[in-house]
VOMI-470773 format. One record per residue: residue number from 1; z, x, y of N, C-alpha, C in turn; residue in one letter. Coordinates in Angstrom, 1 decimal. Atoms other than C-alpha are relative to their C-alpha. Example, Ala and Ser with C-alpha at 12.3 -4.5 7.8 and 13.67 -1.06 7.14 Angstrom:
<nodes>
(node 1 (0.0 0.9 -1.2) (7.8 12.3 -4.5) (0.0 0.9 1.2) "A")
(node 2 (0.0 -0.9 -1.1) (7.1 13.7 -1.1) (0.8 -0.8 1.1) "S")
</nodes>
This chain:
<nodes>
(node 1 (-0.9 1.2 0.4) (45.4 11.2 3.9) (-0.3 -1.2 0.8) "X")
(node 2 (0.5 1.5 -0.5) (44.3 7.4 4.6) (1.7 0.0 0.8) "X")
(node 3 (-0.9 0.2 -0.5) (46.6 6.3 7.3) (0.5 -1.4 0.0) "X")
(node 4 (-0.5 1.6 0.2) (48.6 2.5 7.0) (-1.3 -0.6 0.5) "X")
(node 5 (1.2 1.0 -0.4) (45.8 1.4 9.3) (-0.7 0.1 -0.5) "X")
(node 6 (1.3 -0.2 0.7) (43.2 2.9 7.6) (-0.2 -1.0 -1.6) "X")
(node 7 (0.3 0.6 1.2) (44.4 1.4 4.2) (-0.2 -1.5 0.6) "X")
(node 8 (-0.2 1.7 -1.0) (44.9 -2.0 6.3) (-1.8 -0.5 0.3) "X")
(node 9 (1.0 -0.1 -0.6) (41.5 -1.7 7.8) (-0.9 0.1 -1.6) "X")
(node 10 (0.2 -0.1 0.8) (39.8 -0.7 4.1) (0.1 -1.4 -1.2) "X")
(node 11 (-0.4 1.1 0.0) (41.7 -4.0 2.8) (-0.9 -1.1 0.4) "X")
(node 12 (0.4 1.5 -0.7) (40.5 -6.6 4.8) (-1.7 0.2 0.1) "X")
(node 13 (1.6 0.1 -0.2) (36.9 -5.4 5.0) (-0.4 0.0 -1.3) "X")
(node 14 (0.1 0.3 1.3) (36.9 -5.1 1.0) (0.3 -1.0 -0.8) "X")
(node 15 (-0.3 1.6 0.6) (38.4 -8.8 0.7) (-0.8 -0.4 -0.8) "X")
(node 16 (0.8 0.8 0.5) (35.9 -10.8 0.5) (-1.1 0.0 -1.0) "X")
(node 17 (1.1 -0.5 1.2) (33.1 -8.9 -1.5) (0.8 0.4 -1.2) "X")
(node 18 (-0.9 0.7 1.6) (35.9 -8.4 -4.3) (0.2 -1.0 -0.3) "X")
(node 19 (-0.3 1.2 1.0) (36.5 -12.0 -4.7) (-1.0 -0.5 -0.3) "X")
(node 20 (1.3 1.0 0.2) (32.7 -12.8 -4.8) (-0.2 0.9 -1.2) "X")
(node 21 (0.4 -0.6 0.8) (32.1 -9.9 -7.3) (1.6 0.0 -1.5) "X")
(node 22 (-1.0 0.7 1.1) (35.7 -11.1 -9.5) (-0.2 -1.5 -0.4) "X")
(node 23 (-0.3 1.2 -0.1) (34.9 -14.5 -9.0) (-2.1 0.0 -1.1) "X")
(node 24 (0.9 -0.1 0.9) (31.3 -13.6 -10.5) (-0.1 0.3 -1.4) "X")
(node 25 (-0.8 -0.5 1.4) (33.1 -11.8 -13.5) (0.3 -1.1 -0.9) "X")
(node 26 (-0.9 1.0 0.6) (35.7 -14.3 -14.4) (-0.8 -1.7 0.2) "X")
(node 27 (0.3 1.4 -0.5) (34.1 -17.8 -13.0) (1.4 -0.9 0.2) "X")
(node 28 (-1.2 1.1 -0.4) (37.6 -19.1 -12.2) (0.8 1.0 1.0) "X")
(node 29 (-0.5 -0.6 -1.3) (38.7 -19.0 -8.5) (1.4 0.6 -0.1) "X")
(node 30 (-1.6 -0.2 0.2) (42.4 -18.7 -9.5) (0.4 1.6 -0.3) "X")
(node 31 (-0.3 -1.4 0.4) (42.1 -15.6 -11.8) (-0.5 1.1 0.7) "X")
(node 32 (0.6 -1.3 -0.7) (39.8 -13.7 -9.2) (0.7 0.3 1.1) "X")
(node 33 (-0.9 0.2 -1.0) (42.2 -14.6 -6.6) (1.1 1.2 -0.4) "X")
(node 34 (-1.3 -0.6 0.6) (44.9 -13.0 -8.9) (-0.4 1.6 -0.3) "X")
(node 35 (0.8 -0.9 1.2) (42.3 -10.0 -10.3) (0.3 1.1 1.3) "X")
(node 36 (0.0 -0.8 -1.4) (41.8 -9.0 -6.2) (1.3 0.2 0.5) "X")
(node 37 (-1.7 -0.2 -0.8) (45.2 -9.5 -5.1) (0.8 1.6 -0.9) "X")
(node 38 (-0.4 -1.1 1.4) (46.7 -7.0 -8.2) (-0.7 1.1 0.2) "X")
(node 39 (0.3 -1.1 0.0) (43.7 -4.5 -7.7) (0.4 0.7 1.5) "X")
(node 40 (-0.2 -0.8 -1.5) (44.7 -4.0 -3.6) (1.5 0.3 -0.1) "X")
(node 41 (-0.9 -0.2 0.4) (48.4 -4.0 -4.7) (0.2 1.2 -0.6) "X")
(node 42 (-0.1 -1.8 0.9) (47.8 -0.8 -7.3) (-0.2 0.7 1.1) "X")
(node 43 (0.4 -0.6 -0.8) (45.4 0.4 -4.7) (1.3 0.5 1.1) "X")
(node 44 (-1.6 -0.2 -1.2) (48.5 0.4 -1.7) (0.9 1.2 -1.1) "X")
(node 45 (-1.2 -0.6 0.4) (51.1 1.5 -4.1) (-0.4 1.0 -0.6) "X")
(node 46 (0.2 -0.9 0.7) (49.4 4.2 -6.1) (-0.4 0.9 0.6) "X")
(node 47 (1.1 -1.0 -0.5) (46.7 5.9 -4.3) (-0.1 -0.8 1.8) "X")
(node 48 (-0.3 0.0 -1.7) (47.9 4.8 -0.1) (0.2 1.4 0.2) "X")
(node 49 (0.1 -1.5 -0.7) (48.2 8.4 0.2) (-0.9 1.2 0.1) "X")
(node 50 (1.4 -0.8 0.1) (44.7 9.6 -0.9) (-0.6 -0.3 1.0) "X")
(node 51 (0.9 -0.2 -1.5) (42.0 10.4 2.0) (-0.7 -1.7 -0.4) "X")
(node 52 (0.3 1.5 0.1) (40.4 7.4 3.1) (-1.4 -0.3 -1.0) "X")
(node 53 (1.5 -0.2 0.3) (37.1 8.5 2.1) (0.3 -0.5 -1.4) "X")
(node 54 (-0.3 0.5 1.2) (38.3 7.9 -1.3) (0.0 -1.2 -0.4) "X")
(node 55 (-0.3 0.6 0.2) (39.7 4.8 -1.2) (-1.2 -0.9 -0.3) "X")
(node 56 (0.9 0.7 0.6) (36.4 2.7 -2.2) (-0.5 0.0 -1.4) "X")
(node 57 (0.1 0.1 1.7) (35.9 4.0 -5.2) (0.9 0.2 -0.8) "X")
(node 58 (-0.8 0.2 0.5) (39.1 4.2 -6.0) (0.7 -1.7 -0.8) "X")
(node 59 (0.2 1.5 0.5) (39.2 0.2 -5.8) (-0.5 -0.4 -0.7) "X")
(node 60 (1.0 0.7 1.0) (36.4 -0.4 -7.6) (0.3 0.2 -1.4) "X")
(node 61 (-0.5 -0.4 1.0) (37.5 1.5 -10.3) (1.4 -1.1 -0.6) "X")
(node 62 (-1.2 1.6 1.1) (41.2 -0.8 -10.7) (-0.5 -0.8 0.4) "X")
(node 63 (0.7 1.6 0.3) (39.5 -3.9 -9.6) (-1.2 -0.4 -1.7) "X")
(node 64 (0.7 0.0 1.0) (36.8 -2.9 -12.6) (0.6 0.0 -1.4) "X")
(node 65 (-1.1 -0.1 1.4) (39.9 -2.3 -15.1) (0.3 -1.1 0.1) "X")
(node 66 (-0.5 1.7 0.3) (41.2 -6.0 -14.2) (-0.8 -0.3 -0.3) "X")
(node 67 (0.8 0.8 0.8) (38.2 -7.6 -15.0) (-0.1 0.4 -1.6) "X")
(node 68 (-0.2 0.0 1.3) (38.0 -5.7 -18.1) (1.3 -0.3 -0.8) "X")
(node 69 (-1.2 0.6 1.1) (41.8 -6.6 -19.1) (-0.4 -0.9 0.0) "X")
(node 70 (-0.1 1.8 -0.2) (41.4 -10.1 -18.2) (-1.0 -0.6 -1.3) "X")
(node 71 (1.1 0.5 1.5) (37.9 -10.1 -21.0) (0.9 0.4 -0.9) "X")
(node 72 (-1.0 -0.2 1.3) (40.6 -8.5 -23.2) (0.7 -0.8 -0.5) "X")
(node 73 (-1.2 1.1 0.5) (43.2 -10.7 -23.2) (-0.5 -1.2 0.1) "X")
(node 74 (0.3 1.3 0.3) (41.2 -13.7 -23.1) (-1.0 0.3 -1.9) "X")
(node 75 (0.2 -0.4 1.7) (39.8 -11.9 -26.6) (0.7 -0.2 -1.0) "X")
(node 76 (-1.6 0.4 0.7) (43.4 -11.9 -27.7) (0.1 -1.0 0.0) "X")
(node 77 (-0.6 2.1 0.5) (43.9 -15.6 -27.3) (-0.7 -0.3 -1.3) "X")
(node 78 (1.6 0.8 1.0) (40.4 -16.2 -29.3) (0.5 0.8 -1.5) "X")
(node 79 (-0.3 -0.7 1.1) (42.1 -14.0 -32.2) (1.1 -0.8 -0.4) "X")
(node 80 (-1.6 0.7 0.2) (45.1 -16.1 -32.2) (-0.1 -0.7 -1.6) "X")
(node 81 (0.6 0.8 1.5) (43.2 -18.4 -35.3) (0.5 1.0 -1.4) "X")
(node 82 (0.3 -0.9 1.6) (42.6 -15.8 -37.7) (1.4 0.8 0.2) "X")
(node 83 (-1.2 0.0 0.0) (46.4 -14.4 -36.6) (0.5 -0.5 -1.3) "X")
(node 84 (-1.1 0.6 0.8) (47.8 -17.2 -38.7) (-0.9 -0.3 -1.5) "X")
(node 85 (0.8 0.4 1.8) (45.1 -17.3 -41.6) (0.6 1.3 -0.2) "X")
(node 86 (-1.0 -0.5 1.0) (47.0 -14.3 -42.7) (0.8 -0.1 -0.6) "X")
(node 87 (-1.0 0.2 0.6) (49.8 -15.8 -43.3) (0.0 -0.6 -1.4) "X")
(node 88 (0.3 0.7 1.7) (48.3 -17.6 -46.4) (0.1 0.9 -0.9) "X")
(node 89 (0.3 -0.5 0.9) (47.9 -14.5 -48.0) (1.2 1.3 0.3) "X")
(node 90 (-0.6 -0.7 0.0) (50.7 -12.6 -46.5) (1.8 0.1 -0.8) "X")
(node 91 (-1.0 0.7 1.1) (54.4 -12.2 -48.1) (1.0 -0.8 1.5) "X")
(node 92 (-0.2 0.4 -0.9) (56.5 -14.7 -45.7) (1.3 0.3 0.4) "X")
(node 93 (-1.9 -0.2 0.3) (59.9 -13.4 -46.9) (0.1 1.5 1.2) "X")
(node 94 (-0.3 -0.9 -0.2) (59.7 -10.5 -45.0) (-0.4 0.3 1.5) "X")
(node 95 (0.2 0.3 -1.1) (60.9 -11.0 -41.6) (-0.6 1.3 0.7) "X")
(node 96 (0.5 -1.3 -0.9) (60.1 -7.3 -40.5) (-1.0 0.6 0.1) "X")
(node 97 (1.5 -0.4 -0.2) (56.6 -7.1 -41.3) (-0.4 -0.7 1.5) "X")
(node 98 (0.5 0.1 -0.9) (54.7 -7.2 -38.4) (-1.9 0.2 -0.3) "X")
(node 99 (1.2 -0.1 -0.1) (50.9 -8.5 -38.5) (-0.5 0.6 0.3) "X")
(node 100 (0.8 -1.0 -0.9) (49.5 -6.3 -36.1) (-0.4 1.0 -0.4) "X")
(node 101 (0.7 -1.5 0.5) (49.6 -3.4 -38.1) (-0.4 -0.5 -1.6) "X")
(node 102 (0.6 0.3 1.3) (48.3 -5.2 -41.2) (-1.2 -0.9 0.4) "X")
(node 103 (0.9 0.9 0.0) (45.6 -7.3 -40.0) (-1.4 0.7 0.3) "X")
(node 104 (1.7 -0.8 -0.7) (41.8 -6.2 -39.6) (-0.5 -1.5 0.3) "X")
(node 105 (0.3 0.7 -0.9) (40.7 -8.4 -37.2) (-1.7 0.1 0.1) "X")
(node 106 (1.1 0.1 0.0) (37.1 -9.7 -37.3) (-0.7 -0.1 1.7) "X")
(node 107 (0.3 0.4 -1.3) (35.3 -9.3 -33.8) (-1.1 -1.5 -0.5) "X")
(node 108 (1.0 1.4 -0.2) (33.8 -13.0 -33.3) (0.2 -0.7 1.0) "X")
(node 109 (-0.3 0.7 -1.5) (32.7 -14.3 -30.1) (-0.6 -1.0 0.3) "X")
(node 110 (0.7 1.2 0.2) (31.8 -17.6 -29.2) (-1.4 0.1 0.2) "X")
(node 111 (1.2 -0.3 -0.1) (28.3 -16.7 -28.6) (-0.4 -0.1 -1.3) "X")
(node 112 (0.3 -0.2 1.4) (28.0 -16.2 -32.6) (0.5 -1.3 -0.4) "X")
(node 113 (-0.9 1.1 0.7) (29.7 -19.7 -33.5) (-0.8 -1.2 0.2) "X")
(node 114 (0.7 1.0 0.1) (28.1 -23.0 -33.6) (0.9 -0.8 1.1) "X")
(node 115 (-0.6 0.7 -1.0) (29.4 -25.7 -31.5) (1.6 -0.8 -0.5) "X")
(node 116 (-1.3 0.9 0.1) (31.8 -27.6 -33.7) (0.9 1.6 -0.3) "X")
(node 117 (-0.7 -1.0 0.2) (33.3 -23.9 -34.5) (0.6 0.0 1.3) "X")
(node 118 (-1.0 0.0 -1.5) (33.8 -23.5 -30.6) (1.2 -1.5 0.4) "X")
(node 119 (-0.4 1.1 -0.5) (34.9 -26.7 -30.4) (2.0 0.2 -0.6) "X")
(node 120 (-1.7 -0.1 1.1) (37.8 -26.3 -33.7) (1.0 0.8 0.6) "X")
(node 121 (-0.3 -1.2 -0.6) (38.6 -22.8 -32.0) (0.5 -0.4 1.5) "X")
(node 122 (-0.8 0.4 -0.7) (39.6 -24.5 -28.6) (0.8 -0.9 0.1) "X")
(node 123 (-0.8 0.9 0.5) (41.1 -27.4 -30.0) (1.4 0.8 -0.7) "X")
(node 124 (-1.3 -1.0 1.1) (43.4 -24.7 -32.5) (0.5 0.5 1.7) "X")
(node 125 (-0.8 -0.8 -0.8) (44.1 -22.5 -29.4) (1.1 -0.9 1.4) "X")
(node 126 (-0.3 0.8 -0.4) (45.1 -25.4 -27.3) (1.6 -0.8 -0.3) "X")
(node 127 (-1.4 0.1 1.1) (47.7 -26.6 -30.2) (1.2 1.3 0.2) "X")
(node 128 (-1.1 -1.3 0.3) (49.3 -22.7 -30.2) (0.3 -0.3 1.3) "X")
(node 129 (-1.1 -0.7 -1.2) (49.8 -22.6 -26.7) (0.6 -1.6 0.3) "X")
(node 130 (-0.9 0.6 0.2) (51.2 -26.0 -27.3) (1.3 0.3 -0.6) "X")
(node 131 (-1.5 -0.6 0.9) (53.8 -24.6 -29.7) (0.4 1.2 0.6) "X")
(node 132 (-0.8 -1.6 -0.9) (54.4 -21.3 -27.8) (1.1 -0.5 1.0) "X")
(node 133 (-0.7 0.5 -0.5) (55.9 -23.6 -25.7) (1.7 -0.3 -0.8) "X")
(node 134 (-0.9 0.8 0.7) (58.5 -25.0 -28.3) (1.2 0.8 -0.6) "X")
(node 135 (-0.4 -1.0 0.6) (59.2 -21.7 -29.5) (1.7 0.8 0.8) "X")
(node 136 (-1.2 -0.6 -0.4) (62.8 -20.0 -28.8) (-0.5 1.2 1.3) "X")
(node 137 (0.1 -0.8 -1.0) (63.0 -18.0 -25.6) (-0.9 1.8 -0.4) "X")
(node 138 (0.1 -1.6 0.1) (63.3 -14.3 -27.2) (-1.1 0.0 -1.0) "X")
(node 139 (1.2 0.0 -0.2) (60.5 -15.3 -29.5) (-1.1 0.2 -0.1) "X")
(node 140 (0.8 0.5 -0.5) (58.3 -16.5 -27.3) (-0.2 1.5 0.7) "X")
(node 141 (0.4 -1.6 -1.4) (58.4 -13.0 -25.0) (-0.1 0.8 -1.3) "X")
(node 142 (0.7 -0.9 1.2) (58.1 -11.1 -28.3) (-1.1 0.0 0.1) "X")
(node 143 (1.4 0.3 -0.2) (55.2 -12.8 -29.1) (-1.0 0.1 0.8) "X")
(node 144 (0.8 -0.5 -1.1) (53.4 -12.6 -26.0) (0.2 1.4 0.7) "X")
(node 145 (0.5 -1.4 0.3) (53.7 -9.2 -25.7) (-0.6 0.9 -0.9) "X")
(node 146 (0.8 -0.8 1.2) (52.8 -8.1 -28.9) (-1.3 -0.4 -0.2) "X")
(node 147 (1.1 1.0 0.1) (50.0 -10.6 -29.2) (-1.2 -0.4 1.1) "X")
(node 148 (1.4 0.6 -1.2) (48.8 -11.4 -25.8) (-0.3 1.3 1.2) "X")
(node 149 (0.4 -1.4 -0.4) (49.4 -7.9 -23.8) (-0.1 0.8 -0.7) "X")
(node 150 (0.6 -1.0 0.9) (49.1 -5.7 -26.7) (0.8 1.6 0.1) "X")
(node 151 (-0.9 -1.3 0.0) (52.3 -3.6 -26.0) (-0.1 0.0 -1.5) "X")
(node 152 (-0.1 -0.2 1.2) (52.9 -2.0 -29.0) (1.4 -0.2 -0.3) "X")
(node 153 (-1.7 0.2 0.5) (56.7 -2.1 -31.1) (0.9 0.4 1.1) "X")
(node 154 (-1.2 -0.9 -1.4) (58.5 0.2 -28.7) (0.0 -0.1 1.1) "X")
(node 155 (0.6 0.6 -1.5) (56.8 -0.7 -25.6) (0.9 -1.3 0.5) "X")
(node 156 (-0.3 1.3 0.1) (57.6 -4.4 -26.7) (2.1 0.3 0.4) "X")
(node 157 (-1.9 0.2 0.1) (61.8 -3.5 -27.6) (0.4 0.8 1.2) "X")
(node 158 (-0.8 -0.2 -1.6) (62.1 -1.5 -24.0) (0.1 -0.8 0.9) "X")
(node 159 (-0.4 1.0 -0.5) (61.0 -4.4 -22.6) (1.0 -1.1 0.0) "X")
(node 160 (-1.0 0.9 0.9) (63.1 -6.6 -24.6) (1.4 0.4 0.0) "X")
(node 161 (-1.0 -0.6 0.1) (65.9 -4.5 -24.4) (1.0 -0.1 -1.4) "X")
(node 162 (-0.5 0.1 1.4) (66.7 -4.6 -28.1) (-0.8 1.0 -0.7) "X")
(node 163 (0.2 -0.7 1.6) (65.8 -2.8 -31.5) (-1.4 -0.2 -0.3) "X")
(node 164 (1.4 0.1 0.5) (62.1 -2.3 -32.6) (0.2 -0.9 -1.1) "X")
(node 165 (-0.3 0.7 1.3) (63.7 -3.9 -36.0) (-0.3 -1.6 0.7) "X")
(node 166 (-0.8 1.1 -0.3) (65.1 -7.0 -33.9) (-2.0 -0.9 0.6) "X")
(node 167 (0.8 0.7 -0.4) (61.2 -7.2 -32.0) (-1.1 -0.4 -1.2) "X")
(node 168 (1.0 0.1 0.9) (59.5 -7.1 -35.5) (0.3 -1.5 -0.6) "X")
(node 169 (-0.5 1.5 0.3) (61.7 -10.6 -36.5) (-0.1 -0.2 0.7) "X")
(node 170 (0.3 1.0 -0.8) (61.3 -12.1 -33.7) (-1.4 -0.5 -0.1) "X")
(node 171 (1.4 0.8 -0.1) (57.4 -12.0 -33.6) (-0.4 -0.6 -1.7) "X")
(node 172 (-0.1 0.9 1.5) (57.7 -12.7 -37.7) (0.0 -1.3 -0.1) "X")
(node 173 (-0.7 1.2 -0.4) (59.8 -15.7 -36.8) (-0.9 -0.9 0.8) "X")
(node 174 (0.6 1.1 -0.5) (57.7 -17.1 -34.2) (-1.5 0.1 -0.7) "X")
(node 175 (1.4 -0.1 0.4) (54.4 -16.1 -36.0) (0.0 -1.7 -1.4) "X")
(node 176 (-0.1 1.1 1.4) (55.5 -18.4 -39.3) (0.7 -1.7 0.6) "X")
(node 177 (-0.1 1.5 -0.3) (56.8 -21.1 -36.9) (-1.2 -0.7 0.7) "X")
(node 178 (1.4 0.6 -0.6) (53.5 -21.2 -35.1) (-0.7 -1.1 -1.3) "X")
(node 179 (0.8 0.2 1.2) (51.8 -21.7 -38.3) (0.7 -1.0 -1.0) "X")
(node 180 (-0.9 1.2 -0.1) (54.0 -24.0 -39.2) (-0.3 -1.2 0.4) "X")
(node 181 (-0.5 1.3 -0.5) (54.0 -26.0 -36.8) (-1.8 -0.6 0.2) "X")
(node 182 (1.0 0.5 0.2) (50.1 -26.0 -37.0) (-0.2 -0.6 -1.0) "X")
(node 183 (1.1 0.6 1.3) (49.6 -26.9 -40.7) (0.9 -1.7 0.6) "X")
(node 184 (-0.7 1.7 0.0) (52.0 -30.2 -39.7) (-1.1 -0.6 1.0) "X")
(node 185 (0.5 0.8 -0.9) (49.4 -30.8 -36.9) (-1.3 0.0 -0.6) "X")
(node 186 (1.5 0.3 1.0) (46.3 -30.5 -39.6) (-0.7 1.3 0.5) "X")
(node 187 (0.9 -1.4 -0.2) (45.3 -26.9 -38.9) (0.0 0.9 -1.2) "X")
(node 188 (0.0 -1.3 1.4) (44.6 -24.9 -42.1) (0.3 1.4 0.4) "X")
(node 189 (1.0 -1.5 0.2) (44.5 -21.3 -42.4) (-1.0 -0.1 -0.6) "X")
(node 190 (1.5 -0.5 0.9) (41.2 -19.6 -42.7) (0.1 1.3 -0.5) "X")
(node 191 (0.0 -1.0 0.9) (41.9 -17.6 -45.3) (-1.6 -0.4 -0.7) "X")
(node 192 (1.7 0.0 0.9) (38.9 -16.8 -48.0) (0.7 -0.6 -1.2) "X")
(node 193 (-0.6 0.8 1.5) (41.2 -19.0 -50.8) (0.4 1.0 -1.1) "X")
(node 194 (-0.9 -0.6 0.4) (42.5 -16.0 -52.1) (1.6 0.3 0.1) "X")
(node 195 (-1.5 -0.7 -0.7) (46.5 -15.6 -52.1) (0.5 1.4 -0.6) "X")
</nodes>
């Protein structure tokens, strides 16, 4: 069993080469700052009682899961587009559908896109997390759980402390006022012009 010092000692000699090798990952000092801090946190609180010998590859391991959420959920934003081009073709009346389990989601990553496509694509996502702002409290936390951490219904309504029913109108509600509030700011859906 690692002893306080030892994790202390393990810590501080593991700093630095985590934020050069998060900060390599991500390219923004902020999130690698946040990536390191989070994976020595799990590390303490989960696994401060496994031998010390362990503890290196135990870090690397959740420091190597935060970098891979962080590509995730920056995947999730970039999907946010094609989100609301459903709605052209979805039915709008029906607050309790929930996208997520109706949508097939195209992987497309800016590597494959032309420039003014990257361009449209941070200009649109720019706009949403304009309007996410605008959006009613309960929501807004819907929404960004279902959408941006990728809890699922039930996950979402424990956190929420309500009704799976109540989290599937909520992210209905803010999905159709996003989209909304884009077409007033000249954002189409990319649907395929079928409804």
């Amino acid at each position: 069993m690692a002893t306080t010092e030892q994790l202390s000692s393990f810590l501080a000699e593991v700093e630095r080469r985590a934020f050069r090798q998060a900060m390599y990952a991500v390219q923004n000092e902020e999130s690698a700052l946040d990536l390191v801090q989070d994976a020595m946190l799990k590390l303490a609180e989960r696994y401060g009682d496994r031998p010390s010998e362990e503890l290196p590859l135990l870090f690397q391991r959740i420091l190597q899961n935060a970098i891979r959420d962080y590509y995730r959920r920056s995947k999730v934003r970039s999907t946010w587009t094609t989100l609301f081009s459903a709605l052209s073709s979805g039915n709008e009346d029906d607050e309790d559908a929930d996208i997520l389990e109706t949508l097939d989601i195209e992987p497309q990553t800016e590597d494959h896109q032309s420039p003014d496509q990257q361009l449209d694509r941070a200009q649109t996502l720019a706009l949403i997390e304009e309007a996410l702002q605008q959006l009613p409290a309960r929501q807004r936390e819907a929404f960004l759980m279902r959408y941006l951490e990728e809890m699922d219904v039930a996950e979402t309504a424990a956190a929420m402390g309500c009704s799976e029913g109540s989290v599937k109108t909520h992210c209905s509600r803010a999905v159709h006022s996003l989209a909304a509030w884009l077409k007033e700011k000249g954002v189409a859906p990319q649907g395929n012009g079928h409804e």
